[in-house]
N, C-alpha and C positions, 0 to 999 in steps of 0.2 A: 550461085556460082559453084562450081568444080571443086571440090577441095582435091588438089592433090595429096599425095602420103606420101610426106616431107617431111614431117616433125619439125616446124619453122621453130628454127632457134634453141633447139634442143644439141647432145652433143654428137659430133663425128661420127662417121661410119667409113669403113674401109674401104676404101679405091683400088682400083685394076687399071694402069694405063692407059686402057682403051675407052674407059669409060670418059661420056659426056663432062663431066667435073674436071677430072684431070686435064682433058682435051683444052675445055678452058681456060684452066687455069694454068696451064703453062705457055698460052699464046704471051703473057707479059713476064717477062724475065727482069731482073737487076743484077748488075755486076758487082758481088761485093770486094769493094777496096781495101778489109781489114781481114787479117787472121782469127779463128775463133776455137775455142776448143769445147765439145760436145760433153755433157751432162744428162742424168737422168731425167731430174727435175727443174726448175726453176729454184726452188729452196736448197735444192741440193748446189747449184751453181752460185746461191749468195753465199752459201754456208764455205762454199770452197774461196773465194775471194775474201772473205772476211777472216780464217784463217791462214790464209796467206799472208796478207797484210799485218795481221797480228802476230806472228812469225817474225817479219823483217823489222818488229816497231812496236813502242809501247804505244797504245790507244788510249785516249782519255776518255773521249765521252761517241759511243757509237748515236747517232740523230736517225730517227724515224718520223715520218709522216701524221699528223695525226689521223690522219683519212688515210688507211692503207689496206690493204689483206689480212686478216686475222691469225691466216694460215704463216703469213711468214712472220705478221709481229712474234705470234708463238713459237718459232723458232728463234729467232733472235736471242727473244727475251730468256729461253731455255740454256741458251750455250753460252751466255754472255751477261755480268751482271752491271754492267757500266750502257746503259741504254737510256734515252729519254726520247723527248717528242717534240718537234715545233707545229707550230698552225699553220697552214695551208686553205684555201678555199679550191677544192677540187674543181668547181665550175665554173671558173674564172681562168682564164688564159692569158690574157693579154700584164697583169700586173708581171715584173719580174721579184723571180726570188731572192730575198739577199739574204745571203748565206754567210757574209760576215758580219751579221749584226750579232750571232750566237754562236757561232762555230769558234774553235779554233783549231789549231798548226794537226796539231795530235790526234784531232777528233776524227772521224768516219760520218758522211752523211748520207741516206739513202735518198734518191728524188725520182719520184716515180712520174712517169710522164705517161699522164691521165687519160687514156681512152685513147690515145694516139694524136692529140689537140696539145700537150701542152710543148714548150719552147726555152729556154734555157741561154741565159746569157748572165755566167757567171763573172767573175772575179777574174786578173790574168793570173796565170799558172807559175805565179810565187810559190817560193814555196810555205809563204802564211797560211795559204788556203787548206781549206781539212782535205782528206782525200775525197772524192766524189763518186758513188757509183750509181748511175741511172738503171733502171728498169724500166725496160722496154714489152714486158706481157700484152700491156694490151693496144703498142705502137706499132709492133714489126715493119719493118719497110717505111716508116714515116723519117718526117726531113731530119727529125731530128735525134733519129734511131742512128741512122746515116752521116751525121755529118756533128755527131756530140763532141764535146770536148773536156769529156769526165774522163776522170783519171780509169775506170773501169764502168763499164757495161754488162745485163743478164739479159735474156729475155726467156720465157717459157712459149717455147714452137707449138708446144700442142693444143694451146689458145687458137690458133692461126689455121691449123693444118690437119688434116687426118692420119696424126701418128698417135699412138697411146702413148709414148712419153719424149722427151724432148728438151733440150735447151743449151744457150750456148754463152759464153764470155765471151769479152775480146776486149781490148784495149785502143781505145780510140786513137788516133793521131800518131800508131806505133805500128812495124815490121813483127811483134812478138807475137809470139805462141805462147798462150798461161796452158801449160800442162801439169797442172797443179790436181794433183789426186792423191788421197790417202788409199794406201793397201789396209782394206777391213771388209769381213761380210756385212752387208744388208739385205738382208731375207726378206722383209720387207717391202722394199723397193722393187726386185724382183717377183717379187707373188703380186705388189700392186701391177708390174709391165705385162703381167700375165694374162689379171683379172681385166685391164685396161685391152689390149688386145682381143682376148676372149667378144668382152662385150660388141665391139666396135665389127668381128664380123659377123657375130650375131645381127647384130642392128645391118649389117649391108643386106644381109635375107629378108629381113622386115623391112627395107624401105624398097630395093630390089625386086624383091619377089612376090610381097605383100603377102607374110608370113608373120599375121598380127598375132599367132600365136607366142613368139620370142620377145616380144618387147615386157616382159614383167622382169625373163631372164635376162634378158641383157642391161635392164638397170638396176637391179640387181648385183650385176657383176659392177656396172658402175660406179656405184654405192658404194662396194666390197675394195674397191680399188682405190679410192679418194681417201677411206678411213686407214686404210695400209701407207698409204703415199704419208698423210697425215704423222706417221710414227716413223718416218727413213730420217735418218739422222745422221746422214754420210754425204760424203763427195768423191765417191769413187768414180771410176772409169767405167763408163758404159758399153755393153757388148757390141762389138762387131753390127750388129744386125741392125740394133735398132740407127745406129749412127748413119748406115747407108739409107733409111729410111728417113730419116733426118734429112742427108744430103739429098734425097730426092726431091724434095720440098723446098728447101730452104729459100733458095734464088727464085721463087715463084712468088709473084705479087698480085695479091689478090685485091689487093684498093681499085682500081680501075673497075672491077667488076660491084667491089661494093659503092663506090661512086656513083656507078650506072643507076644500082638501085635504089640507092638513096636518093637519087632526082629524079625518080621518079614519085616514090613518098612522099617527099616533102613537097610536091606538085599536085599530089591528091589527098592528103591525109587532111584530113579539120580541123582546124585551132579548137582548144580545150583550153576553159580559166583552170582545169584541173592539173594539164602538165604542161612544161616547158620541151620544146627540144632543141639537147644541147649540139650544138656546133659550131664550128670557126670558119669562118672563109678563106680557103685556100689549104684547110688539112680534110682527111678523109677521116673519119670518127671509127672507131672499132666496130660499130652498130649503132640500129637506131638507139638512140640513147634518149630516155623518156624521164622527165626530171621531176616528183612529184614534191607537196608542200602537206597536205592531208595524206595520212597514213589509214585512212579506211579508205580514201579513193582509189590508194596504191593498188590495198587489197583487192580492190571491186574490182579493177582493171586485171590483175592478175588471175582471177579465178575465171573470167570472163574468157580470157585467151587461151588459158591450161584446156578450158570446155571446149574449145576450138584447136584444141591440135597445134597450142603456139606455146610456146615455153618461152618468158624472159629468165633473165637471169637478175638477180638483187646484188647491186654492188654498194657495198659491202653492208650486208644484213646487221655485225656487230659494232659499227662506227658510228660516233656521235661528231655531229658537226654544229656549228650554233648559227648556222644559216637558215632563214625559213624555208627554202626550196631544199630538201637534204634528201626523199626517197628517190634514188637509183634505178632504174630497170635497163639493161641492156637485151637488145634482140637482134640475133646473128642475121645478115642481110646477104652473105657472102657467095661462095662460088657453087655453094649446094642447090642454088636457087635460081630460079627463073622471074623475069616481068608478072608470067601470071600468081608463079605466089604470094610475089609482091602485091600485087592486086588482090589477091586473097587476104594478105594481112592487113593492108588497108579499112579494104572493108571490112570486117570485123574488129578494128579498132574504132572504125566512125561510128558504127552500130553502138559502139560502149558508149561514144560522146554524145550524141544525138539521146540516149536515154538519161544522158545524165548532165543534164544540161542544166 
């Protein structure tokens, strides 16, 4: 078969209007019902809510996931020394969480809703309850991205979309605007929006043009931009620019189109005693999400797909879970893609199972 020059599941590259992608993907629109206020990063928008809240109110004990992002536990845990952990089974949906078995009145809890699958039916909005703020990175436009009932909401857009940075608050069930920004440089932040840009229209020449000469440089600048973002330590107000690139995106729902190709996948892809794949009926998943128990399988499988021009990603590489099923792989399915890439990745994931049978 054809390989197209897609880089399946690898990151973003830059859109023009006119192109096939965008065309796409703004045939499905959502009206959002809440206010929101724009952000550089995802870290950068928890760090701005958590000081806010710490502002209006003493905090006892800030609650984290024990299954989360490394990236934000390490922010957290840097600005704040009142932090702990509850347990969680990330690939479990249907239990609910009860968040008054350990929380209380004063506390801060983070609940991250996992791959865009998990659901939330807290406590009523006593004011016993701790405050609540959901993260939505890897749910955008899911039911319950849209329809929470947390005291606040994040989500990081450039999971989602082809912008180099992005992200927004808003407060659920409420008319407000959190216009919540500290005046301070971050040099930082800006040299990462830069390097993130940079790469993202390099990579449009190398998927565009097939200009395989740029792609060493363009992740590179990748690279260069994740370890800079890694050190922004602000909640400032984002330029002009990138905000309307934000707003360009935002209202555009890419799940119908990941839906598409996920029925198709999971209607030709082969069962493996080696992974699981995760999904719930009736939510759309971030991606195929491939759930392993053997950690040299994980490997085999991953080096397997890299030789084929497929890049998963490992969520989350530094987290310990006490579940047998606990290695991660997500692979983007979204609106950069076609049926026949799909068919591409297919096949070359049954080629991995059929050898390793």
């Amino acid at each position: 078969m054809r390989k197209l020059n897609r880089d399946i599941g690898s990151s973003f590259y830059e859109l023009l209007e006119d192109d096939r992608e965008f065309n796409l993907l703004k045939q499905n629109k959502v009206d959002l019902k809440f206010k929101y206020s724009c952000y550089y990063s995802g870290r950068n928008a928890l760090l701005a809510i958590l000081a806010r809240v710490s502002n209006k109110q003493s905090i006892n004990t800030i609650w984290l996931p024990n299954y989360y992002c490394d990236t934000v536990i390490n922010l957290v845990q840097n600005n704040f020394n009142n932090v702990k952990y509850y347990s969680i089974n990330p690939f479990e949906f249907d239990s609910e969480l009860d968040i008054s078995a350990f929380t209380k009145q004063n506390d801060i809890i983070i609940v991250n809703n996992f791959w865009g699958l998990s659901s939330f039916n807290y406590i009523n909005r006593s004011k016993e309850r701790p405050i609540i703020i959901e993260d939505h990175s890897h749910g955008w436009l899911s039911n319950q991205s849209l329809n929470s009932d947390a005291d606040y909401c994040f989500c990081s857009l450039r999971k989602t979309y082809p912008i180099p940075l992005g992200s927004i608050i808003w407060k659920p069930n409420s008319k407000e605007t959190i216009n919540y920004f500290e005046t301070a440089e971050d040099q930082e932040i800006m040299n990462s929006l830069n390097k993130f840009s940079k790469s993202m229209s390099l990579k449009r020449f190398f998927i565009k043009n097939g200009e395989n000469h740029l792609k060493e440089e363009y992740l590179e600048l990748l690279n260069e931009g994740e370890e800079l973002l890694n050190v922004s330590n602000s909640y400032i107000k984002p330029k002009e620019k990138l905000i309307n690139q934000l707003e360009n995106y935002i209202c555009l729902n890419s799940n119908p189109i990941k839906e598409k190709h996920l029925k198709y996948i999971f209607a030709h892809l082969s069962k493996s005693e080696h992974f699981k794949i995760i999904q719930r009926e009736g939510f759309t998943p971030f991606g195929l999400l491939l759930l392993f128990k053997d950690k040299s399988m994980f490997k085999s499988l991953k080096v397997h797909l890299i030789s084929n021009q497929i890049y998963p990603a490992h969520l989350w590489p530094h987290n310990e879970t006490s579940t047998a099923w606990k290695y991660l792989f997500n692979i983007h399915v979204d609106f950069r893609y076609d049926i026949e890439d799909m068919c591409y990745l297919v096949e070359k994931i049954n080629i991995w199972s059929k050898n390793n049978v």
